[in-house]
C-alpha positions in Angstrom: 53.0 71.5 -74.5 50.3 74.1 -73.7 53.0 76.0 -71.4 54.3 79.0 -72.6 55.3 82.5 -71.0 52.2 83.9 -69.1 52.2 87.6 -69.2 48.0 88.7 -69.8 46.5 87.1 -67.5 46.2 86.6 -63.5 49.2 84.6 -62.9 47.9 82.2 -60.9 45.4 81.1 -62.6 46.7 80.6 -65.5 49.2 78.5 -64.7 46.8 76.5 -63.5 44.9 76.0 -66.8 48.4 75.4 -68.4 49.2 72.9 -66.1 45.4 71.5 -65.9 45.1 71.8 -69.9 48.9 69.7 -69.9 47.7 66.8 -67.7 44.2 66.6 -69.7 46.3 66.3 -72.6 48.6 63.6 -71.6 51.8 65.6 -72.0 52.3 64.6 -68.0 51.0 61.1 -68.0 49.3 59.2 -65.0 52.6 58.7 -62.2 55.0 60.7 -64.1 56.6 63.8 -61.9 56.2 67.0 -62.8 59.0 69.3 -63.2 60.4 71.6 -60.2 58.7 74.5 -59.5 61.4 76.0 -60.4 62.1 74.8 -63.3 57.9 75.2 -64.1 58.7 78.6 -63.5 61.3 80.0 -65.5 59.4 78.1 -68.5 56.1 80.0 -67.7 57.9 83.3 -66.6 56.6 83.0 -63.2 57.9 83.1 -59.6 57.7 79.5 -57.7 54.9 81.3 -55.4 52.7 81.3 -58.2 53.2 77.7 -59.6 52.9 76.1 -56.2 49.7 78.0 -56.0 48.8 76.2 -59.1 50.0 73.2 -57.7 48.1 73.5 -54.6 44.9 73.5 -56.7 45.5 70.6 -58.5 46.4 68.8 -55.2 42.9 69.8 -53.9 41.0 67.9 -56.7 42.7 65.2 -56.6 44.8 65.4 -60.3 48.3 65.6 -58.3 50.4 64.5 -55.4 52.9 66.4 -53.9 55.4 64.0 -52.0 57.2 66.0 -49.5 61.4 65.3 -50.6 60.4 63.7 -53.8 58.6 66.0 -55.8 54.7 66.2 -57.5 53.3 63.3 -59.4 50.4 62.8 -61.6 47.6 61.0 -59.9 45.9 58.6 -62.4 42.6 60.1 -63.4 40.8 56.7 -62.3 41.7 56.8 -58.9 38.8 59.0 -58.2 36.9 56.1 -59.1 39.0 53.7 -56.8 36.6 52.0 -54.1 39.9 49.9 -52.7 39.7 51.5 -49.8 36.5 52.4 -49.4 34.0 50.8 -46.2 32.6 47.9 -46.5 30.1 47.9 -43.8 26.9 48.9 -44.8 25.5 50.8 -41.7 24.4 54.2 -43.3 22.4 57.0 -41.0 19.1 58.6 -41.5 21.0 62.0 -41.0 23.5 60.7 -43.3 21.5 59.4 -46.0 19.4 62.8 -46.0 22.8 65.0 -46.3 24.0 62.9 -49.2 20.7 63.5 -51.1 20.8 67.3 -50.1 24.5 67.3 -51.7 23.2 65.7 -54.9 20.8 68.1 -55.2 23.5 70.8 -55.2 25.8 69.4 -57.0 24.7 66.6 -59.6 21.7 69.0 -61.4 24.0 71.7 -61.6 26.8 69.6 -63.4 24.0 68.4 -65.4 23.3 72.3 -66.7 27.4 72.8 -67.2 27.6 70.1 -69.6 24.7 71.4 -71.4 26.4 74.4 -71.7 29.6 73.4 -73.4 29.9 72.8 -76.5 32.4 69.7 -76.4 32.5 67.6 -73.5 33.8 64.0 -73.3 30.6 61.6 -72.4 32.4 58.5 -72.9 32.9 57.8 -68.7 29.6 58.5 -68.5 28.2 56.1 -71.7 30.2 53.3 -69.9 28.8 53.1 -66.8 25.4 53.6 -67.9 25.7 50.6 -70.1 27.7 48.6 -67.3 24.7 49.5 -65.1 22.7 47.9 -67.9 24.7 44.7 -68.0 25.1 44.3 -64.2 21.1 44.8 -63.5 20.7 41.7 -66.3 23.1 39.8 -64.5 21.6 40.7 -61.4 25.2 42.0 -59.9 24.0 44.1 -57.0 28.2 44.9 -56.3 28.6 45.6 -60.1 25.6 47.6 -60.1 26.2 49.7 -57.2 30.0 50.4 -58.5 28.5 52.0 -62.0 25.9 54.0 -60.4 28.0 55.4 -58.4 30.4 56.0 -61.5 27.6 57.1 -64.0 26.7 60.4 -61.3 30.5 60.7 -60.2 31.5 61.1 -63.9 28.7 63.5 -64.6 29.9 65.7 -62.1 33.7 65.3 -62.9 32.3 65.9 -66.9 31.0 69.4 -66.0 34.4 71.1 -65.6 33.8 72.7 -62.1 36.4 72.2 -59.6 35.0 73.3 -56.5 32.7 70.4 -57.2 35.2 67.8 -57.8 36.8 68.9 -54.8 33.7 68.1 -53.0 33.1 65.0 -53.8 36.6 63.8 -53.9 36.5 64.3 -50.4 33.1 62.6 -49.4 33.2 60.0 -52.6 33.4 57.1 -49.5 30.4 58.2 -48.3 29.0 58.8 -51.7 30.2 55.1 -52.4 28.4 54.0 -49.4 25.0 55.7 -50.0 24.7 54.0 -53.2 25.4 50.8 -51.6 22.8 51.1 -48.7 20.3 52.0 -52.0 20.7 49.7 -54.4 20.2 46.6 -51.9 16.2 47.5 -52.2 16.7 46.2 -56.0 18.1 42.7 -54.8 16.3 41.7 -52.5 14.7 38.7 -53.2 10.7 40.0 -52.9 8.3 40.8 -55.6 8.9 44.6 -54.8 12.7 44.4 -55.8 11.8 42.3 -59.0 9.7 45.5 -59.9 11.9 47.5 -59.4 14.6 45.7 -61.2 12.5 45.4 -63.9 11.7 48.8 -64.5 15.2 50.1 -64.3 16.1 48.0 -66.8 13.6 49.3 -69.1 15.0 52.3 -71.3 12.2 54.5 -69.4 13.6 54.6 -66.6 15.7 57.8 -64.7 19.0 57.0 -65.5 18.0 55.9 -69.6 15.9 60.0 -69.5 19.3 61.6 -67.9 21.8 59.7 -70.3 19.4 60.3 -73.3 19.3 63.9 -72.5 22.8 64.4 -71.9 23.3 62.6 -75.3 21.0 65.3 -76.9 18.7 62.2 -77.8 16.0 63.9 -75.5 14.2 67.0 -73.6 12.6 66.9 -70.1 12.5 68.9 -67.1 15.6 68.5 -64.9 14.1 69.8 -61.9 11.3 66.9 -62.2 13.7 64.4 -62.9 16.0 65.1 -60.0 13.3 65.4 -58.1 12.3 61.8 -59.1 15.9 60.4 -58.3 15.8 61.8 -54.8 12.4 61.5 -53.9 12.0 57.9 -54.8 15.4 57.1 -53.2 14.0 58.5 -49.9 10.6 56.3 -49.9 12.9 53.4 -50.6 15.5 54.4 -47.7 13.0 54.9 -45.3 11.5 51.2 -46.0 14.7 50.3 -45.4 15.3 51.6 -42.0 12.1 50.3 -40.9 13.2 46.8 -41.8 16.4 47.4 -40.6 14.9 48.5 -37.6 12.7 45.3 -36.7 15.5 43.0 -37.9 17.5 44.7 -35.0 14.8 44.1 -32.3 14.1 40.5 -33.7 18.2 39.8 -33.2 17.9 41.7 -29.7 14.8 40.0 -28.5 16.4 36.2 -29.3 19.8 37.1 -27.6 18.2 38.0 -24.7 16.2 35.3 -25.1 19.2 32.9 -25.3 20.7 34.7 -22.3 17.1 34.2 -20.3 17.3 30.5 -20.7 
């Protein structure tokens, strides 16, 4: 158990790295409760105040729940991924699309440089959806797809260690779900354009092959260039979207009123 009396440090946050470093470790496992914070601190020689500080923090990115009368539980790690609950409809804004890219921007190439930085980070979420994404653009699985996309950039951010960022996207992962959805329709659409596309994002050339290959050490490249060609290209393909969107709107309009006419 990584706990042990505190007395160097700032208080707070160490017991959250003891606390953090004890749930990584599986000495709490997925839905067990955590002691009292109490009991938490007279182990760690610290006042409740300072372990439900700790607590708090954990809440906010998503590792714990605190039931009010019951106690605090360990949230399995894979419920970040869960899309159970997520919206189905696909119906994603211009303004919205645009603000999603701007947050992977931020976000994803910055994770990208904290991983880089470390010298031991686990890949393995990471190597599993890229390879699912693999499988599931062979099978031509557009839901399949779309769930380990979005897995492959949500794991490369929760990889990188930074908690204000997994804070972030735990709260806005349904929209982050939902961008990828409205995207990755372009690919399976049944036109020569989307069999091009397909095609070359199967090929081990392609964005997400360079960004796993780096992050794997198996490669060098610029990271502002390929960013730039994940974004970019997802914004010519969104905007050909909403113009088709847009006249399959006014074609539905134009035959209801039709109807009504007649």
């Amino acid at each position: 158990m990584a706990i042990g009396t505190i007395t160097k440090q700032r208080m707070d946050a160490a017991v959250y790295d003891a606390l953090l470093a004890d749930i990584k470790n599986g000495t709490w496992k997925s839905g067990e409760k955590l002691p009292s914070e109490t009991d938490l601190g007279q182990r760690m020689g610290v006042s409740r105040v300072t372990v439900r500080a700790a607590i708090q923090r954990l809440q906010a990115i998503g590792l714990v729940e605190v039931k009010h009368g019951k106690g605090t539980y360990v949230v399995k790690p894979e419920e970040i991924y869960d899309m159970s609950n997520f919206e189905r409809e696909l119906d994603l804004t211009e303004k919205e699309f645009n603000e999603i890219n701007a947050l992977r921007e931020a976000i994803e190439i910055q994770s990208i440089r904290l991983i880089m930085q470390q010298e031991r980070v686990d890949l393995e979420a990471i190597g599993s959806a890229y390879f699912g994404m693999k499988r599931a653009l062979a099978e031509r699985n557009y839901e399949e797809y779309t769930k380990q996309d979005y897995m492959f950039h949500l794991s490369i951010i929760l990889a990188s260690g930074n908690d204000i960022f997994i804070q972030i996207i735990n709260i806005f992962k349904n929209m982050y779900y939902k961008y990828f959805q409205e995207l990755n329709k372009f690919m399976f659409e049944n036109t020569k354009e989307s069999e091009a596309l397909l095609q070359s994002s199967l090929s081990s050339s392609d964005s997400h092959s360079k960004l796993y290959h780096y992050l794997t050490h198996q490669n060098d490249l610029d990271l502002n260039e390929l960013m730039t060609t994940f974004t970019d290209g997802n914004k010519k393909r969104f905007q050909s979207y909403l113009q088709k969107r847009d006249r399959e709107r006014k074609r539905k309009e134009a035959a209801q009123y039709s109807k009504k006419e007649s």
